[in-house]
C-alpha positions as CSV (number, residue, x, y, z in Angstrom):
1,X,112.8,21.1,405.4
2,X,113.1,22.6,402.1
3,X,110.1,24.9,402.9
4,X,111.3,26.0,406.3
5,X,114.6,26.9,404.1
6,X,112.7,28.8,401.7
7,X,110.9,30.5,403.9
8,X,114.0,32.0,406.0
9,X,115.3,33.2,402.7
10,X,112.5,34.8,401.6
11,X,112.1,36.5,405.3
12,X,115.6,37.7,405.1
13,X,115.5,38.7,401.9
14,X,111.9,40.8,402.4
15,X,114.5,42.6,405.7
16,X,117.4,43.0,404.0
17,X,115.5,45.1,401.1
18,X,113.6,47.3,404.0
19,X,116.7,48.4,405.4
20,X,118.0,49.2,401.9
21,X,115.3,51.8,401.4
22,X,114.3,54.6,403.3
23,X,112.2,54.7,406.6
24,X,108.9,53.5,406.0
25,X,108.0,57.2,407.8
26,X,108.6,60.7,408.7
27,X,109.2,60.0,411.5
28,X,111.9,56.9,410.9
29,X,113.4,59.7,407.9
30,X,113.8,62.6,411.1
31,X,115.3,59.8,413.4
32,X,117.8,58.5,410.6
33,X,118.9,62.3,409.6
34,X,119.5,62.9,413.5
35,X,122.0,59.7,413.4
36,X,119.2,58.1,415.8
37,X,118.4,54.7,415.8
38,X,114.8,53.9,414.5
39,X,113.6,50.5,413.5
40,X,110.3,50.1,411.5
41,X,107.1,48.0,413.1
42,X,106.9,46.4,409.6
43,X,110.8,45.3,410.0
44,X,110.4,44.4,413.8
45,X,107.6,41.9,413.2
46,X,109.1,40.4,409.8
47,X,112.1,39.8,412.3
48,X,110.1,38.5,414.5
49,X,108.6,36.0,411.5
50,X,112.4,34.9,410.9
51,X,113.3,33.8,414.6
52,X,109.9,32.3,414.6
53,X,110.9,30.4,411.6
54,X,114.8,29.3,412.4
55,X,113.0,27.9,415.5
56,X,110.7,25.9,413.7
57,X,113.6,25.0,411.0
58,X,115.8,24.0,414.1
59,X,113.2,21.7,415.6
60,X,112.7,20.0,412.1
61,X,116.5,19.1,412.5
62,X,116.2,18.2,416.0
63,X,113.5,15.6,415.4
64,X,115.7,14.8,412.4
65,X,118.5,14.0,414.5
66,X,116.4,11.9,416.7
67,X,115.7,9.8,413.6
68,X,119.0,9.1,413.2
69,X,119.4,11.5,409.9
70,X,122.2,13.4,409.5
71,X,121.3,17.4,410.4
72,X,121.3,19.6,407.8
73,X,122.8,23.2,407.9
74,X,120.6,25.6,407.4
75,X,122.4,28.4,407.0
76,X,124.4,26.8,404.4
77,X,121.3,25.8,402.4
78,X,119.9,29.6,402.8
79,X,123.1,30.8,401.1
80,X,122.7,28.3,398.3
81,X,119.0,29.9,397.4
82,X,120.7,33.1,397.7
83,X,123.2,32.8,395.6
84,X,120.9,30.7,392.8
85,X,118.6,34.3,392.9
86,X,120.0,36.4,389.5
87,X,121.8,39.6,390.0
88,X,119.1,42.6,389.5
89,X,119.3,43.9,385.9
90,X,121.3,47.1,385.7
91,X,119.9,50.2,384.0
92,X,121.8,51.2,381.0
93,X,123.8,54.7,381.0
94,X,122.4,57.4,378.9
């Protein structure tokens, strides 16, 4: 379970950085300056990568379940790799 965890975090951290930056292209920069939505290829399929994982996280808990082990909350143990991650380093002022 811990590498289905790790995983999810490192898918969501991979999205959350591509829509920090800019569009991945002209044509995603054009749409953005409009106000238009636009949503990367590169973004849609690493979301696609996420669900794909959560499901395969969730059945782990199901079959966990089954066993008779307690369930374990995933989202709570994403958040706990998140927040063991350092802040970035800040650049000094000049």
């Amino acid at each position: 379970m811990e590498k289905r965890v790790a995983e999810i975090n490192a898918l969501q951290e991979a999205i959350d950085k591509d829509k920090a930056g800019p569009a991945p292209s002209v044509l995603g920069m054009i749409k953005n300056w409009m106000g238009e939505p636009y949503t990367a290829e590169s973004l849609k399929k690493k979301q696609e990568q996420l669900e794909r994982a959560r499901r395969r996280a969730d059945a782990v808990n199901d079959l966990r379940a089954s066993a008779g082990c307690a369930r374990i909350d995933i989202d709570e143990e994403v958040r706990k790799i998140a927040a063991k991650k350092p802040a970035p380093a800040s650049h000094p002022q000049n």
